[in-house]
C-alpha positions, 0 to 999 in steps of 0.5 A: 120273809118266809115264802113256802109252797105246801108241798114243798113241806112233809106231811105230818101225822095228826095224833088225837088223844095219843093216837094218829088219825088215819088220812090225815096230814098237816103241814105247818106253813107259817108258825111261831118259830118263823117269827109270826108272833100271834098265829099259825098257818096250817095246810091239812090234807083229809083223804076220802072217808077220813075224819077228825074227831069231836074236840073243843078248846079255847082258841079259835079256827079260821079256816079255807077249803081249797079242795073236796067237800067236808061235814063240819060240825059245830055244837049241835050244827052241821054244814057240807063246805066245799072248795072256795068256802071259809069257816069260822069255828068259835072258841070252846065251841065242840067241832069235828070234820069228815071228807064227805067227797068223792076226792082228798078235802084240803083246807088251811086252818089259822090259829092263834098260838097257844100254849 
């Protein structure tokens, strides 16, 4: 049994086409290396005004917002989230986020490894 409190982890950089996003960490939580055969488990930190990028790809996003308000875009859709929302982004479909709030917009986002 793997028992973790995200703080307890680093904050890593999130890189974007070779690049890292300004304000934007991730913690990996639960992942392939700690014997989760199927997904990963991420905790990602956005400060106020930060944003990632448009990008598509062929898996799947669950994903929990335990903190801030974000734009989220899917396709040709977008939605203001708050806390205590839950999302679910479609394989291939285009997706961006932006913190629209007035604090740090936290979220976790589950995965299916790929690769």
């Amino acid at each position: 049994m793997k028992v973790v409190k995200p703080l307890d982890l680093k904050p890593e950089p999130v890189e974007f086409n070779g690049s890292v996003i300004p304000g934007v960490t991730i913690r990996w939580l639960i992942k392939k290396e700690d014997g989760a055969p199927n997904y990963a488990m991420r905790y990602f930190e956005m400060e106020k005004g930060a944003s990632i990028p448009e990008h598509h790809h062929p898996w799947e996003h669950e994903i929990y917002f335990l903190q801030g308000r974000c734009l989220l875009t899917e396709d040709d859709e977008e939605r203001v989230v708050d806390a205590g929302t839950a999302v679910f982004i479609k394989p291939n479909a285009r997706h961006s986020y932006k913190n629209v709030g007035d604090e740090k917009c936290v979220f976790l986002c589950i995965i299916p490894h790929h690769g």
